[in-house]
PyMOL Python script that loads the backbone (N, CA, C, O; Angstrom):
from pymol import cmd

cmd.read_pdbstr("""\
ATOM      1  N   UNK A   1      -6.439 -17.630 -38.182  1.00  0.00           N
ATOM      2  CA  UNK A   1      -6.924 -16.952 -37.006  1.00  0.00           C
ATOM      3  C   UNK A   1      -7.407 -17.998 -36.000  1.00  0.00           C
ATOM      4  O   UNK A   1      -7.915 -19.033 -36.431  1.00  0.00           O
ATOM      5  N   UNK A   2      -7.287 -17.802 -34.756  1.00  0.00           N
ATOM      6  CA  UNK A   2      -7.729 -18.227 -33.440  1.00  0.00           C
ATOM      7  C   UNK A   2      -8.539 -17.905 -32.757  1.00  0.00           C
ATOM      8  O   UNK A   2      -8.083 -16.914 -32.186  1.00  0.00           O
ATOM      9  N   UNK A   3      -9.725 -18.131 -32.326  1.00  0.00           N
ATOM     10  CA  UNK A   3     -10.100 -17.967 -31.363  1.00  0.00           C
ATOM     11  C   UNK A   3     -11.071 -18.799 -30.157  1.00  0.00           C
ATOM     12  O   UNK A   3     -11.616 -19.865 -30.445  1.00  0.00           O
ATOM     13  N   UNK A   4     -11.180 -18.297 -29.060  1.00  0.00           N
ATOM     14  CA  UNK A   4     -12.237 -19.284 -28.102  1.00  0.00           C
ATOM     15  C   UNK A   4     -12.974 -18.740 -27.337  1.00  0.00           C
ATOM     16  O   UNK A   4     -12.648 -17.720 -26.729  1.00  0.00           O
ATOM     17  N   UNK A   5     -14.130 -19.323 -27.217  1.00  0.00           N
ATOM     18  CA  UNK A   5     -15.023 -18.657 -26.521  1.00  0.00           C
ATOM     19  C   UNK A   5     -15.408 -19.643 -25.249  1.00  0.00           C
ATOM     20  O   UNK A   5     -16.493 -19.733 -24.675  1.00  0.00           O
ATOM     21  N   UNK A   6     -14.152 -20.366 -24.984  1.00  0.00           N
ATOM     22  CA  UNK A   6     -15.069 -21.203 -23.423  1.00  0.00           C
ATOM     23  C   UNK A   6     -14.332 -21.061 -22.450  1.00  0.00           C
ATOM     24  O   UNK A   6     -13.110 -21.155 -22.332  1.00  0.00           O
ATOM     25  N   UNK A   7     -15.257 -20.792 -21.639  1.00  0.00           N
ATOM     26  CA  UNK A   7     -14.336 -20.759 -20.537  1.00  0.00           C
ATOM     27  C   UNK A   7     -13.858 -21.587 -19.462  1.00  0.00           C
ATOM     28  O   UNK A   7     -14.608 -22.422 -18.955  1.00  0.00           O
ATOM     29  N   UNK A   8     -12.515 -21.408 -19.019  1.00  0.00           N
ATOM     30  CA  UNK A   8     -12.014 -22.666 -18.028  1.00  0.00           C
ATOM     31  C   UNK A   8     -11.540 -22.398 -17.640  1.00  0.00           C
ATOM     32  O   UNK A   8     -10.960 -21.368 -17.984  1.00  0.00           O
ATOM     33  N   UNK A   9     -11.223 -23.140 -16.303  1.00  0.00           N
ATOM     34  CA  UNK A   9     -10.615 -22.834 -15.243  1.00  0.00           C
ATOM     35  C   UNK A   9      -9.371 -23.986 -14.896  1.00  0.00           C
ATOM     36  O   UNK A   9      -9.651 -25.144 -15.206  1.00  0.00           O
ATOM     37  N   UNK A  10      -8.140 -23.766 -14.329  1.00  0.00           N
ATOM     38  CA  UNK A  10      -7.366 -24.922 -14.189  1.00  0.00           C
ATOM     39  C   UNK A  10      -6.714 -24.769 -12.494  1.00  0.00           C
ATOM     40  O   UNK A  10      -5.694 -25.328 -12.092  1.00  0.00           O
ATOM     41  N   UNK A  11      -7.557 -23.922 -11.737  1.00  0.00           N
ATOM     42  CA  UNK A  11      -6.718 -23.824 -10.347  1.00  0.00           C
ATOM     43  C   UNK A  11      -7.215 -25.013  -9.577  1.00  0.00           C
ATOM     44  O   UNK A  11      -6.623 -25.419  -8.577  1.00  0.00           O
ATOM     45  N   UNK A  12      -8.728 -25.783 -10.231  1.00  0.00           N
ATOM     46  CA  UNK A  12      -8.931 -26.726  -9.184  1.00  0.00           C
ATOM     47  C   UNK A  12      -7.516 -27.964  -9.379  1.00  0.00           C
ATOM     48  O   UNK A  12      -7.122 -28.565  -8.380  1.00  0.00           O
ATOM     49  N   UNK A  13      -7.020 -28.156 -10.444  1.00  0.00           N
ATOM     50  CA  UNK A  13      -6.008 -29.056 -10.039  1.00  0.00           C
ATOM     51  C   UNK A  13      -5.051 -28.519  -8.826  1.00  0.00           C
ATOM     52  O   UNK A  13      -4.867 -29.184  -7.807  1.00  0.00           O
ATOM     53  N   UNK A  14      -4.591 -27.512  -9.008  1.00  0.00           N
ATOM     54  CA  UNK A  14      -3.518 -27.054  -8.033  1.00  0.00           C
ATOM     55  C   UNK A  14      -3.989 -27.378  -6.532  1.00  0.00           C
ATOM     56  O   UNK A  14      -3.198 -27.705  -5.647  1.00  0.00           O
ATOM     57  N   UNK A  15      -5.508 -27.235  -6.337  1.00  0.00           N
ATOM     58  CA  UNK A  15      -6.256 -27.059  -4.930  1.00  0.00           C
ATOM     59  C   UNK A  15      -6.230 -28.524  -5.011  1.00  0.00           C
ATOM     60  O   UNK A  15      -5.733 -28.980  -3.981  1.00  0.00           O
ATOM     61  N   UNK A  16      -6.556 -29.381  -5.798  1.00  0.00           N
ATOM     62  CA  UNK A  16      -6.701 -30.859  -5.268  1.00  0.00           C
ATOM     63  C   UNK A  16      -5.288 -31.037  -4.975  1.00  0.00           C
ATOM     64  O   UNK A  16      -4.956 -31.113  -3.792  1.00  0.00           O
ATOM     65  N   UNK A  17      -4.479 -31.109  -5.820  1.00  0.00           N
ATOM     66  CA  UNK A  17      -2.967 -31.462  -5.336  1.00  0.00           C
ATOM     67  C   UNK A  17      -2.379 -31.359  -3.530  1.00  0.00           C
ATOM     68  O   UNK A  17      -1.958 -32.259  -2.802  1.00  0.00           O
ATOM     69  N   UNK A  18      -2.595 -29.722  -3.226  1.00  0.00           N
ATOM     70  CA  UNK A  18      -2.708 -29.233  -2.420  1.00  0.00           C
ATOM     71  C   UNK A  18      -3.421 -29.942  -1.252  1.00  0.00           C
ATOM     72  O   UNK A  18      -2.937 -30.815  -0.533  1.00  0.00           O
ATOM     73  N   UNK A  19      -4.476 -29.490  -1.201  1.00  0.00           N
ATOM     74  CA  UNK A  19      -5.795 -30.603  -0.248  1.00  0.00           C
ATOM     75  C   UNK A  19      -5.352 -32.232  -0.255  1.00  0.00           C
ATOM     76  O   UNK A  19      -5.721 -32.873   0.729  1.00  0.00           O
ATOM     77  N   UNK A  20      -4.505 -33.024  -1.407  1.00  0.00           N
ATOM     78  CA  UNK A  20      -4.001 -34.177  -1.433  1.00  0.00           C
ATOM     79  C   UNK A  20      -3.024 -34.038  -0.116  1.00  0.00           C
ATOM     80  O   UNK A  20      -3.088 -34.714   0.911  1.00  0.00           O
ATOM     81  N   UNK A  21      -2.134 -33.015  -0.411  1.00  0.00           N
ATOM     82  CA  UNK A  21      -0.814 -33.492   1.155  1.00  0.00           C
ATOM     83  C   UNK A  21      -1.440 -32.664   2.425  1.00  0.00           C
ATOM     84  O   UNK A  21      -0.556 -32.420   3.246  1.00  0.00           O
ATOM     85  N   UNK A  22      -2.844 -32.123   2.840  1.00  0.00           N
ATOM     86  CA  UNK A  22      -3.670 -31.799   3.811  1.00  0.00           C
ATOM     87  C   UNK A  22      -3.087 -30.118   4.055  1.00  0.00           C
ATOM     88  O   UNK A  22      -2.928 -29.542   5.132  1.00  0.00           O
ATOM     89  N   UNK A  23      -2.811 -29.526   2.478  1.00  0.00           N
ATOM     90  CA  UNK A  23      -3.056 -28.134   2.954  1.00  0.00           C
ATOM     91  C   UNK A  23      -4.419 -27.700   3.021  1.00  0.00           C
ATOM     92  O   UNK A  23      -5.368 -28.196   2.414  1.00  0.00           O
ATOM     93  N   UNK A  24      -4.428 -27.052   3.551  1.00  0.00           N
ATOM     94  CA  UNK A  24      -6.017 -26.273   3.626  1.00  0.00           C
ATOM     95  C   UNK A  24      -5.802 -25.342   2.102  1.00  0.00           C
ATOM     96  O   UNK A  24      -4.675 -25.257   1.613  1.00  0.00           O
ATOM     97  N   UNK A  25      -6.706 -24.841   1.603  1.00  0.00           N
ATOM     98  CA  UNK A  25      -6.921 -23.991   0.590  1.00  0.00           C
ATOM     99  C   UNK A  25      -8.003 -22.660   1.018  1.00  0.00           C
ATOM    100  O   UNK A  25      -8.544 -22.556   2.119  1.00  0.00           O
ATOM    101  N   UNK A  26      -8.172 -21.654  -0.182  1.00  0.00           N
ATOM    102  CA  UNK A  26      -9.320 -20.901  -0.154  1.00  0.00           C
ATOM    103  C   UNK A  26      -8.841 -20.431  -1.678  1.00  0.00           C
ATOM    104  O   UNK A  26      -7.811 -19.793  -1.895  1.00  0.00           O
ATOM    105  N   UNK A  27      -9.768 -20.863  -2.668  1.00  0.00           N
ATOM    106  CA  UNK A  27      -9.690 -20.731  -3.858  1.00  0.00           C
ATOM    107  C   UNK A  27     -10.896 -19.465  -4.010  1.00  0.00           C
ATOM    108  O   UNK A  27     -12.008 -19.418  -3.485  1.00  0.00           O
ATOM    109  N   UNK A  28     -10.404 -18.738  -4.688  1.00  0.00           N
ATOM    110  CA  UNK A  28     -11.361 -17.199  -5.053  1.00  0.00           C
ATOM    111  C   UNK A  28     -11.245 -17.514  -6.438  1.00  0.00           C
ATOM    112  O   UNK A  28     -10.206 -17.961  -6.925  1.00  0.00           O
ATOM    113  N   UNK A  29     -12.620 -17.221  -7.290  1.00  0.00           N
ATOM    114  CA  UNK A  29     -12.391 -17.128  -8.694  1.00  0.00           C
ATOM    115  C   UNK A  29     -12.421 -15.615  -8.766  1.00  0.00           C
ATOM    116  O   UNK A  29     -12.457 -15.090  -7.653  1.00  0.00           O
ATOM    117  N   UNK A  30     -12.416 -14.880  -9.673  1.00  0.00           N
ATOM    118  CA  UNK A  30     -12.016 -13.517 -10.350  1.00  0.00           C
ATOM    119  C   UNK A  30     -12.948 -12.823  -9.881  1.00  0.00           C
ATOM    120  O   UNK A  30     -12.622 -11.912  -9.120  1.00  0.00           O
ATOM    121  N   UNK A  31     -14.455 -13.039 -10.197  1.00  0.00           N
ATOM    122  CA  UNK A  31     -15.418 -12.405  -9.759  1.00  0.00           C
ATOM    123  C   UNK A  31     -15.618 -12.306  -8.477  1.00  0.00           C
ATOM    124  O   UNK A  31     -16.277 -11.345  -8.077  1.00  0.00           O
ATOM    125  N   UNK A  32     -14.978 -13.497  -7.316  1.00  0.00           N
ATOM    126  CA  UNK A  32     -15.336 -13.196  -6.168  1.00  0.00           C
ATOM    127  C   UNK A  32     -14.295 -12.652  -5.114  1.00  0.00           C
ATOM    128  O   UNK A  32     -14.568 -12.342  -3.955  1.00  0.00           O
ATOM    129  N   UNK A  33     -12.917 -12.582  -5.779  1.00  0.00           N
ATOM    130  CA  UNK A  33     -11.841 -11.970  -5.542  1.00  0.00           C
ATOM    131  C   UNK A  33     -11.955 -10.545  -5.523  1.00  0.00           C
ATOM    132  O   UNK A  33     -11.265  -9.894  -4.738  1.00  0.00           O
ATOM    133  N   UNK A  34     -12.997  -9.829  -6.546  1.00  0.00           N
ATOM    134  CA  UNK A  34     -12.893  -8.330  -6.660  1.00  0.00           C
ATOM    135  C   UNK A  34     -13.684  -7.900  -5.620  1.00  0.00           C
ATOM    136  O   UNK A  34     -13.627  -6.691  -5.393  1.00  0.00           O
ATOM    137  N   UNK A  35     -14.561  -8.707  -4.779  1.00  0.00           N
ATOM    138  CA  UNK A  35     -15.067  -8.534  -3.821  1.00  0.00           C
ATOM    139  C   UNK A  35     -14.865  -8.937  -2.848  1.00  0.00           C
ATOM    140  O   UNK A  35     -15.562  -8.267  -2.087  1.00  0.00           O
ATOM    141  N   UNK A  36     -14.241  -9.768  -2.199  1.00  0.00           N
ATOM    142  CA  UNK A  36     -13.525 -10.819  -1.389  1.00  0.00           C
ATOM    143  C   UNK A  36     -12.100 -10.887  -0.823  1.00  0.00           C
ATOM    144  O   UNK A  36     -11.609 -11.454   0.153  1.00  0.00           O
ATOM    145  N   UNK A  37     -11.506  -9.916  -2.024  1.00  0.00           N
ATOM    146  CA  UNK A  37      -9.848 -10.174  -1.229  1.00  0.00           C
ATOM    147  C   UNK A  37      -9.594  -9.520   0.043  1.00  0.00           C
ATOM    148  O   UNK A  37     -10.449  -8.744   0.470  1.00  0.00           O
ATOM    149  N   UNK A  38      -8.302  -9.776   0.848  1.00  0.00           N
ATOM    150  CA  UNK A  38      -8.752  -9.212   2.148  1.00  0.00           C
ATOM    151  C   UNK A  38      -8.079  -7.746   1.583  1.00  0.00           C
ATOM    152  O   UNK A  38      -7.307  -7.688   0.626  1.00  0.00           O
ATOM    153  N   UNK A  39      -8.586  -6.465   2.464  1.00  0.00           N
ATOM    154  CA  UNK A  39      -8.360  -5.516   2.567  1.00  0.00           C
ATOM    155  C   UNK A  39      -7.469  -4.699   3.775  1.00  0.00           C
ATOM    156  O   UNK A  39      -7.414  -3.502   4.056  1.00  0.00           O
ATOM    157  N   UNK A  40      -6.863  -5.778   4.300  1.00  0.00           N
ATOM    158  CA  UNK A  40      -6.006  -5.331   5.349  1.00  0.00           C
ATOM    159  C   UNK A  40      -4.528  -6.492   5.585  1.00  0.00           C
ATOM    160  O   UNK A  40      -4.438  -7.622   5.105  1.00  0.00           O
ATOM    161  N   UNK A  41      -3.559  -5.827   6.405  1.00  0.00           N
ATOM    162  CA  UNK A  41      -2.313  -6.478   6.301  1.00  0.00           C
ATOM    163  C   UNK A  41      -3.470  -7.516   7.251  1.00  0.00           C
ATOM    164  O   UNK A  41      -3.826  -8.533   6.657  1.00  0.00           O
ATOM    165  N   UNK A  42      -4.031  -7.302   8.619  1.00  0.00           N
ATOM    166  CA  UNK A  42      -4.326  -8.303   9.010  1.00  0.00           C
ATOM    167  C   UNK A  42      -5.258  -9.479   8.319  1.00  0.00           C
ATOM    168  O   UNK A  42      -4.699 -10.568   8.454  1.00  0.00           O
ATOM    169  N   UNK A  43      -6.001  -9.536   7.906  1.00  0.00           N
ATOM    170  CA  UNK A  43      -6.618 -10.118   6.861  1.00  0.00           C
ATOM    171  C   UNK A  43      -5.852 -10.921   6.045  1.00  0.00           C
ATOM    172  O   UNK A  43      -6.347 -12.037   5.887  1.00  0.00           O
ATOM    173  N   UNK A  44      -4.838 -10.733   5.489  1.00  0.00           N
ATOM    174  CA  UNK A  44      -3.857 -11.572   4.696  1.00  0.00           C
ATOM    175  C   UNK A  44      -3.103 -11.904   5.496  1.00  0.00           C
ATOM    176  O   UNK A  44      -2.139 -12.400   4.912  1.00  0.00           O
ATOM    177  N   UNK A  45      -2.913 -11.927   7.027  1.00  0.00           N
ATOM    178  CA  UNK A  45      -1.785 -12.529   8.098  1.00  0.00           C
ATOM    179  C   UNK A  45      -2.393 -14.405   8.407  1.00  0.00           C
ATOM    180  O   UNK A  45      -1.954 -15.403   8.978  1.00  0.00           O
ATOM    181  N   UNK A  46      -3.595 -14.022   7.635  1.00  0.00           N
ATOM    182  CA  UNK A  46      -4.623 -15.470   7.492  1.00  0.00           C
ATOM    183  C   UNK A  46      -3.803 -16.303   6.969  1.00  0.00           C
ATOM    184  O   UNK A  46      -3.480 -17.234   7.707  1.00  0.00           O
ATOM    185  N   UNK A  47      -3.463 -16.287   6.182  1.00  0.00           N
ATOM    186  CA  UNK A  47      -2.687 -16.738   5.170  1.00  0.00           C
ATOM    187  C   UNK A  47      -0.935 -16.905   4.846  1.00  0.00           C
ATOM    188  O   UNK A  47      -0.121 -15.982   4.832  1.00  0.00           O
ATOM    189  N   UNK A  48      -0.646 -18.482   4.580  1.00  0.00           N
ATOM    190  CA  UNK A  48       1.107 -18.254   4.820  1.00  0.00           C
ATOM    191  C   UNK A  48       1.264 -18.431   3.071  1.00  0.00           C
ATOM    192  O   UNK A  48       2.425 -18.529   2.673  1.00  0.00           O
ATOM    193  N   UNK A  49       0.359 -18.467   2.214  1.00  0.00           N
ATOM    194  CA  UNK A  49       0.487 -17.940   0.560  1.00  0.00           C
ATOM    195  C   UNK A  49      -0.217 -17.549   0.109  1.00  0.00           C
ATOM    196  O   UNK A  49      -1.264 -18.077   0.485  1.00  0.00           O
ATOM    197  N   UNK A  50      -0.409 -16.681  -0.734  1.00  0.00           N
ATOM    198  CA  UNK A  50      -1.245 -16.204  -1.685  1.00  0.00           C
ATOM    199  C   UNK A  50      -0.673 -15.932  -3.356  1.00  0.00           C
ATOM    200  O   UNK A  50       0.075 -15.109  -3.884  1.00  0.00           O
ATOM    201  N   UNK A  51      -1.486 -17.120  -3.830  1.00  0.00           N
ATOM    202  CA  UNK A  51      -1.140 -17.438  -5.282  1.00  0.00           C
ATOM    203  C   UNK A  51      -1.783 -16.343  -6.113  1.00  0.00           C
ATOM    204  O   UNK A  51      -2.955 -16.717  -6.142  1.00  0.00           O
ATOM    205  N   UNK A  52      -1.711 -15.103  -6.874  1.00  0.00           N
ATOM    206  CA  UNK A  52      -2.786 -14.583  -8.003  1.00  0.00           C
ATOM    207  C   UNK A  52      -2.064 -15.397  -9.199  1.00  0.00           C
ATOM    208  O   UNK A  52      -0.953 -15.911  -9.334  1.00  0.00           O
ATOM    209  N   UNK A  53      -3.063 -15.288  -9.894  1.00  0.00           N
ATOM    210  CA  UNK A  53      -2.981 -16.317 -11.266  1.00  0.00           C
ATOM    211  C   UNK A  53      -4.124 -16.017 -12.560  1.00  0.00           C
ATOM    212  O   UNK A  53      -5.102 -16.762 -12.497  1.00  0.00           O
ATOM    213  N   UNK A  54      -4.127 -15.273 -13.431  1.00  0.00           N
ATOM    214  CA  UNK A  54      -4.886 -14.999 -14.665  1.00  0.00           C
ATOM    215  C   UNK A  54      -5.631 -13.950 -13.913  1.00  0.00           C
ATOM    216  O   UNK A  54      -6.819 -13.988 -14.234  1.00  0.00           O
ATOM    217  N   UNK A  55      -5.361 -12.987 -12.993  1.00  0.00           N
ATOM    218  CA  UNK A  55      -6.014 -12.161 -12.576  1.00  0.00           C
ATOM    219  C   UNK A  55      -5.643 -10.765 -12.956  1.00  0.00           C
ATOM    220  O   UNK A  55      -4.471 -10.389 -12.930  1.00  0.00           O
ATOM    221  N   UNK A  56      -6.743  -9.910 -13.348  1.00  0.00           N
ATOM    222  CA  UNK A  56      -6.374  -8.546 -13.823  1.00  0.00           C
ATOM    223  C   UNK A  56      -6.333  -7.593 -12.543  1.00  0.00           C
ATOM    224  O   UNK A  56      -6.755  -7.926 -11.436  1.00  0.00           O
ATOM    225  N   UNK A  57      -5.742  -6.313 -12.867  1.00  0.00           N
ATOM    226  CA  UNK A  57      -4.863  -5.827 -11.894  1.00  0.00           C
ATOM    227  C   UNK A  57      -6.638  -4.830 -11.484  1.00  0.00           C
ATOM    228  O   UNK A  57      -7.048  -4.522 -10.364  1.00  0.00           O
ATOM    229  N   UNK A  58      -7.121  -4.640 -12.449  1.00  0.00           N
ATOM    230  CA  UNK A  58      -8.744  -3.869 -11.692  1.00  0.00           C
ATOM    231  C   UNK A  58      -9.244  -4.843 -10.759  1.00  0.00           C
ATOM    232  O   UNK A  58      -9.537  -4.274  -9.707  1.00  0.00           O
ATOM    233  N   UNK A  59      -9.447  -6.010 -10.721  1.00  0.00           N
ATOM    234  CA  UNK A  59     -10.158  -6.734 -10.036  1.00  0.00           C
ATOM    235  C   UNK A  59      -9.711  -6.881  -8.354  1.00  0.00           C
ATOM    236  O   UNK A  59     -10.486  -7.186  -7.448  1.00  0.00           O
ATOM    237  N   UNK A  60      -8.087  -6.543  -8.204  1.00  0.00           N
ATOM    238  CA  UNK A  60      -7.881  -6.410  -6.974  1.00  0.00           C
ATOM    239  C   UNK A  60      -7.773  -5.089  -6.390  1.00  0.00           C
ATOM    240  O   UNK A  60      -7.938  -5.127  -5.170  1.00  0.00           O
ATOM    241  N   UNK A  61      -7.508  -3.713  -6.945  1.00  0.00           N
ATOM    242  CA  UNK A  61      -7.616  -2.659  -7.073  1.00  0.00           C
ATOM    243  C   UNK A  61      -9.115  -1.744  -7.255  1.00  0.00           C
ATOM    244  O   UNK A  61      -9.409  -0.682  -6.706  1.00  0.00           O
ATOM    245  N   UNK A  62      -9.895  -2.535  -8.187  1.00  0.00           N
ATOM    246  CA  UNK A  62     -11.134  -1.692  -8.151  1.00  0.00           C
ATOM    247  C   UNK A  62     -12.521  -2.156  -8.063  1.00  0.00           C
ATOM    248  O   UNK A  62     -13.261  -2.276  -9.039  1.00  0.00           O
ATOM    249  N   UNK A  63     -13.002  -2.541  -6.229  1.00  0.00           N
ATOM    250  CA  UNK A  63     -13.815  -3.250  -6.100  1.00  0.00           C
ATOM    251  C   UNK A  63     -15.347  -2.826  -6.810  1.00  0.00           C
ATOM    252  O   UNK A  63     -15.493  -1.634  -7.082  1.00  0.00           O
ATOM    253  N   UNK A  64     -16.321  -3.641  -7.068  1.00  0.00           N
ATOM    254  CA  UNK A  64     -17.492  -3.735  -8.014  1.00  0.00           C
ATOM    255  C   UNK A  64     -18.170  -2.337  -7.247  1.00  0.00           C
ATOM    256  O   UNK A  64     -18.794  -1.554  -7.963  1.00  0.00           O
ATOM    257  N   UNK A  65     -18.047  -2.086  -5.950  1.00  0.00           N
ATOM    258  CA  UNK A  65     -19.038  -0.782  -5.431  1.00  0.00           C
ATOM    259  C   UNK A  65     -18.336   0.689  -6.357  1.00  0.00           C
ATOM    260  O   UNK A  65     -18.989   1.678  -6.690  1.00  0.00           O
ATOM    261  N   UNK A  66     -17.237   0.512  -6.550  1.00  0.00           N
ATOM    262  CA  UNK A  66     -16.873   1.767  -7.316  1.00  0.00           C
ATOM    263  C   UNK A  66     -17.491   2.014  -8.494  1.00  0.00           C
ATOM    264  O   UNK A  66     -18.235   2.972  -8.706  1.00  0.00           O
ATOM    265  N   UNK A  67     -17.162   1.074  -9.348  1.00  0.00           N
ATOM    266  CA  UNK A  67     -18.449   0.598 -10.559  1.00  0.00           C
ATOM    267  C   UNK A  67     -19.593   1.617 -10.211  1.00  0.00           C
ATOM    268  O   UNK A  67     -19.822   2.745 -10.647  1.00  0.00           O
ATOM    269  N   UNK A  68     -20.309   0.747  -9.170  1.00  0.00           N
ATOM    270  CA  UNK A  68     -22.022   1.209  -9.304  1.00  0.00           C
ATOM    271  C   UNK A  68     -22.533   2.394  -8.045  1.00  0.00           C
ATOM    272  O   UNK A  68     -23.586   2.985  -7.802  1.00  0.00           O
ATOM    273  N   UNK A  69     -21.101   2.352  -7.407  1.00  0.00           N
ATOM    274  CA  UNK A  69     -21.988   3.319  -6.646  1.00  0.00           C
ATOM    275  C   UNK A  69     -20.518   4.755  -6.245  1.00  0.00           C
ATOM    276  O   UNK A  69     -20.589   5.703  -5.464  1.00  0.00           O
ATOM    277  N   UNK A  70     -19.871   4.517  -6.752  1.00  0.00           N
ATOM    278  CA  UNK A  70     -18.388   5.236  -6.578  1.00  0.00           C
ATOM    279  C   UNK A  70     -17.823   5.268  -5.345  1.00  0.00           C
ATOM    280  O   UNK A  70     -17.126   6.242  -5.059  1.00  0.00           O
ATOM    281  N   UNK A  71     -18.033   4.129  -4.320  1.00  0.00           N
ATOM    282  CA  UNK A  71     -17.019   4.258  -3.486  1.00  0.00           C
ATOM    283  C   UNK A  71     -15.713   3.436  -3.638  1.00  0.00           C
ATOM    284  O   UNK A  71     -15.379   2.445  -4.287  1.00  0.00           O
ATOM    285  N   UNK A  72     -15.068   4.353  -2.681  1.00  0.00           N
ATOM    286  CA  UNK A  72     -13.429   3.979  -2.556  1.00  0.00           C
ATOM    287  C   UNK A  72     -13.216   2.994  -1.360  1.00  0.00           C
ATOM    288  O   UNK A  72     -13.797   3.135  -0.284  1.00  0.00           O
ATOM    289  N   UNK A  73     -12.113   1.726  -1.705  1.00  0.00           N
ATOM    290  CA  UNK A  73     -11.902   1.061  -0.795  1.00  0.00           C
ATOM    291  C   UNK A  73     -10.282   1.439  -0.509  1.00  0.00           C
ATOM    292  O   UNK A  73      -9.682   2.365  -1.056  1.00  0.00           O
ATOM    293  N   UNK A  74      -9.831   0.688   0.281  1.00  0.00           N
ATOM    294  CA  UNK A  74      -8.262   0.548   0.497  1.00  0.00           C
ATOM    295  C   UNK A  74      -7.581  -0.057  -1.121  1.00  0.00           C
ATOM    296  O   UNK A  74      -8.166  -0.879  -1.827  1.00  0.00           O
ATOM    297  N   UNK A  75      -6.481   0.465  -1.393  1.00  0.00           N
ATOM    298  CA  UNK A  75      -6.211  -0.341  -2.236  1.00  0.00           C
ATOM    299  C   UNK A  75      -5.515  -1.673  -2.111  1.00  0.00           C
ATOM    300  O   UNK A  75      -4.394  -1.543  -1.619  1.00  0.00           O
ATOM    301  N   UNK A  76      -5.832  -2.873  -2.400  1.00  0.00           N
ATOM    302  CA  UNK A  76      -5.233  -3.998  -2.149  1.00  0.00           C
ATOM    303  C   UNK A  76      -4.681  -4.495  -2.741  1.00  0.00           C
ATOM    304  O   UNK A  76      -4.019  -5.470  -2.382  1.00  0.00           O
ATOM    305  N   UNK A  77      -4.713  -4.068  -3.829  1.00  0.00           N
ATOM    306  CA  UNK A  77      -3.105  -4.735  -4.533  1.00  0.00           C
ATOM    307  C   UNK A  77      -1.643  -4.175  -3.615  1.00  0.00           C
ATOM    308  O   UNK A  77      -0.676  -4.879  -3.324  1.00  0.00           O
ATOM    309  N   UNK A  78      -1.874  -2.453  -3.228  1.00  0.00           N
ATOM    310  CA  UNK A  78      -0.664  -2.297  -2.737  1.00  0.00           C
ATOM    311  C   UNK A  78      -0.306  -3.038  -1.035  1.00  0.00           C
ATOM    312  O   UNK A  78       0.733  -3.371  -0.466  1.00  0.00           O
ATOM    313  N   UNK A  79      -2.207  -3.063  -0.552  1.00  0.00           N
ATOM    314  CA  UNK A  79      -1.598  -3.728   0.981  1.00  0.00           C
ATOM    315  C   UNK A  79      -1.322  -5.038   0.659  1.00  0.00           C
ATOM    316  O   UNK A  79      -0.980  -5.759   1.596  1.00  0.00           O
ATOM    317  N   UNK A  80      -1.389  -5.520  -0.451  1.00  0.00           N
ATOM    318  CA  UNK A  80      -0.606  -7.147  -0.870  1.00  0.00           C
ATOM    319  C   UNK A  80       0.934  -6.683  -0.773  1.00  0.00           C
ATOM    320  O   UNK A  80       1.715  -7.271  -0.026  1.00  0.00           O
ATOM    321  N   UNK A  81       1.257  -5.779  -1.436  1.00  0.00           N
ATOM    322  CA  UNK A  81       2.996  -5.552  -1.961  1.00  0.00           C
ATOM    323  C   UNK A  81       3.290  -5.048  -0.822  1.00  0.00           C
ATOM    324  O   UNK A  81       4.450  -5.362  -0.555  1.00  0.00           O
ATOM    325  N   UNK A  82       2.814  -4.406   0.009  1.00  0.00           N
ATOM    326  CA  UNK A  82       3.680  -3.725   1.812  1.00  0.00           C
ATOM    327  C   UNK A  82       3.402  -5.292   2.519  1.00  0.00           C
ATOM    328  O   UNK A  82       4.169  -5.444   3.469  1.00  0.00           O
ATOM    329  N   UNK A  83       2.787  -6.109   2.366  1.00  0.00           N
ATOM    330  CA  UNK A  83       3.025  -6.977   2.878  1.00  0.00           C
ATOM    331  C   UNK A  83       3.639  -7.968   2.859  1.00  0.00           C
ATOM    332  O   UNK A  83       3.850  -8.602   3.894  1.00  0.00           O
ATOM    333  N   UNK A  84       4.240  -8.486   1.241  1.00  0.00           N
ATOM    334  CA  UNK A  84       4.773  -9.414   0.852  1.00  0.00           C
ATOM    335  C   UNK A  84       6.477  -8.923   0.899  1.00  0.00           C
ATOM    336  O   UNK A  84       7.447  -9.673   0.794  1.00  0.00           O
ATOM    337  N   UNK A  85       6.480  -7.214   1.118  1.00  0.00           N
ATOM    338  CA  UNK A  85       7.712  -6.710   1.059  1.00  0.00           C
ATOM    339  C   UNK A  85       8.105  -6.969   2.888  1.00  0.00           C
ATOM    340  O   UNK A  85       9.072  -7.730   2.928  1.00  0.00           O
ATOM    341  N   UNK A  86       7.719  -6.630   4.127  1.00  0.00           N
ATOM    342  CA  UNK A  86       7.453  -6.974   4.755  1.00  0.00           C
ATOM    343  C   UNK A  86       7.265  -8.025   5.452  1.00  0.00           C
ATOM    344  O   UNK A  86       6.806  -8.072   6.593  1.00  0.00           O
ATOM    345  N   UNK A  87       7.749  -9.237   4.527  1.00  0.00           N
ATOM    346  CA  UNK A  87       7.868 -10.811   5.317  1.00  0.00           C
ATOM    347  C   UNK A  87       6.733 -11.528   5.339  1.00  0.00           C
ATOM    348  O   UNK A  87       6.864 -12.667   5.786  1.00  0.00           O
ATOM    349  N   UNK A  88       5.673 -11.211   4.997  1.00  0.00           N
ATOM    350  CA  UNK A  88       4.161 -12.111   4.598  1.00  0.00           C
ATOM    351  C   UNK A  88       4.344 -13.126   3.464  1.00  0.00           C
ATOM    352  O   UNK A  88       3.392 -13.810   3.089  1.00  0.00           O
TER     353      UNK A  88
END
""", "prot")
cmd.dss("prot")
cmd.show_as("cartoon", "prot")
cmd.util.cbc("prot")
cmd.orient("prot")
């Protein structure tokens, strides 16, 4: 049997790499993504990529206020997919 209990992260290599040939970045970890991602096509027009990576599909879909207080946001996983279908 396997298991681990630590946790790690490996996107800062990708962001240094990145930041090495003078892209700009905006690295979101998980927790601040479920609160943070943009919620509109304009909002992601910010942006000429958007990498998800070890991210669960609640965290972009079901922001933390639903949790604790039951409101509804836009859903953003799908204004990611009308947008990426769409030429973003």
């Amino acid at each position: 049997m396997f298991s681990n209990a630590e946790y790690t992260e490996a996107g800062d290599y990708l962001q240094a790499a990145l930041e090495t040939d003078g892209i700009e970045t905006t690295y979101q970890l998980c927790h601040v993504a479920a609160s943070e991602f943009p919620e509109s096509r304009e909002a992601l027009e910010s942006y000429d990529v958007v990498i998800l990576s070890d991210i669960g599909y609640n965290t972009i879909v079901i922001p933390p206020e639903t949790f604790s207080e039951g409101t509804r946001r836009a859903n953003r996983l799908q204004i990611l997919d009308e947008f990426v279908r769409e030429g973003g």
